[in-house]
C-alpha positions in Angstrom: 92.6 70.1 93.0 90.3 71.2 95.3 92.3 73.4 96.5 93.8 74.9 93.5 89.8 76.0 92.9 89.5 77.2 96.4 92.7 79.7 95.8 91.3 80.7 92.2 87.4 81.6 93.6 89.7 83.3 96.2 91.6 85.6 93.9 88.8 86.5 91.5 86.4 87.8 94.6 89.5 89.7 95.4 90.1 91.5 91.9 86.2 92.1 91.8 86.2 94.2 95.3 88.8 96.5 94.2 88.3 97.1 90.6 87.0 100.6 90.8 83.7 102.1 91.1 82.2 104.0 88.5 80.4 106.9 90.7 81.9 110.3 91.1 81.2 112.5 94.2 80.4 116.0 93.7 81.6 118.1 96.9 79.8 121.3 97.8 80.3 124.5 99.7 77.9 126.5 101.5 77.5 129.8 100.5 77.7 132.8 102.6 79.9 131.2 105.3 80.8 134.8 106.3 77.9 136.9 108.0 78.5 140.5 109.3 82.6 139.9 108.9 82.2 137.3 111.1 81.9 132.7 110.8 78.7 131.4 111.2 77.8 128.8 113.1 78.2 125.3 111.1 75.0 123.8 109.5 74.2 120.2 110.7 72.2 119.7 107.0 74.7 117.3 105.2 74.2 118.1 101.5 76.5 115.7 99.0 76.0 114.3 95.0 77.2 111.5 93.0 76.5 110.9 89.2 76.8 107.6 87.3 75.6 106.3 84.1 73.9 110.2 83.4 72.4 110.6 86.4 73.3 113.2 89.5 71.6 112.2 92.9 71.8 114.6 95.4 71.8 113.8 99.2 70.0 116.2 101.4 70.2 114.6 105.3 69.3 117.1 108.6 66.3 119.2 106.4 63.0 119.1 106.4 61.7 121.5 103.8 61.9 122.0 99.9 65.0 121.1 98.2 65.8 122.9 94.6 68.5 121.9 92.8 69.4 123.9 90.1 72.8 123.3 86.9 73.7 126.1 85.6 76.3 126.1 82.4 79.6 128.2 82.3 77.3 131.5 81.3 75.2 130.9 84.5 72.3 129.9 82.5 70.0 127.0 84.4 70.4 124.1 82.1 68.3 121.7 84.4 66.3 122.2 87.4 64.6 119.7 89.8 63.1 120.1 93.2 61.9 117.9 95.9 60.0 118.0 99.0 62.5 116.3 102.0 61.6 115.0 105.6 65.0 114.9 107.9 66.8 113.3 104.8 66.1 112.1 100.8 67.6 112.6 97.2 66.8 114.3 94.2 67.6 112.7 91.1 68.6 114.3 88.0 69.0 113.1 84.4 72.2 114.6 83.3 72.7 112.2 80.2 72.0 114.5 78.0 74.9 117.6 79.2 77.5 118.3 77.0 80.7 117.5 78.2 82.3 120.8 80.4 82.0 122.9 83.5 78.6 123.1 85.1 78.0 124.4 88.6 75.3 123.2 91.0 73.4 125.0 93.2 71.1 123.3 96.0 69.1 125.7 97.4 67.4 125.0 100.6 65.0 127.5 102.6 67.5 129.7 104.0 70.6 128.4 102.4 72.5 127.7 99.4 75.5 125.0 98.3 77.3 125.2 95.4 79.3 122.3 94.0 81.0 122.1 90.3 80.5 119.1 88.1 82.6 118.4 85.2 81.8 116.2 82.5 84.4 114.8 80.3 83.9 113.6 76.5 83.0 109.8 76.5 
């Protein structure tokens, strides 16, 4: 019997660490990756975003500096902005929970860079 429980316990931890997790990452590009026809030399500033539950967190790491994080709807219009001051590495936290569902892009503009990413939010 004891057993039997043991096995059980075992199987429901198991179907609990793989059910899928709710968070969606965002990738971004750096823009103007081309400089005088030529590659530039790769950033070591790590720039990424999730969003969850209506909220976009964007993770800045290698930057000291102001961080401006701008959405911009399919007409380039800013729809939300949000800035933060980081030291070598922080988030900014947007409230997205109130976006219509579509095509947004976002831009995270650093002090002498930009990285775009597109977010698309489905209808619920």
């Amino acid at each position: 019997m004891m057993n039997m429980k043991i096995k059980l316990v075992s199987i429901l931890m198991l179907l609990l660490g793989i059910l899928p997790v709710y968070s969606r990452h965002i990738s971004f590009r750096m823009k103007g990756t081309f400089q005088h026809g030529c590659a530039r030399m790769p950033s070591i500033t790590r720039v990424g975003a999730d969003y969850e539950n209506g909220t976009m967190t964007v993770n800045i790491q290698k930057y000291s500096g102001l961080v401006w994080v701008y959405i911009k709807d399919v007409s380039e219009n800013v729809i939300k902005l949000a800035a933060a001051n980081i030291n070598e590495k922080g988030m900014v936290e947007v409230d997205i929970s109130n976006l219509d569902s579509g095509d947004y892009t976002i831009d995270v503009v650093l002090e002498d860079r930009t990285y775009t990413g597109k977010l698309v939010l489905l209808a619920q």
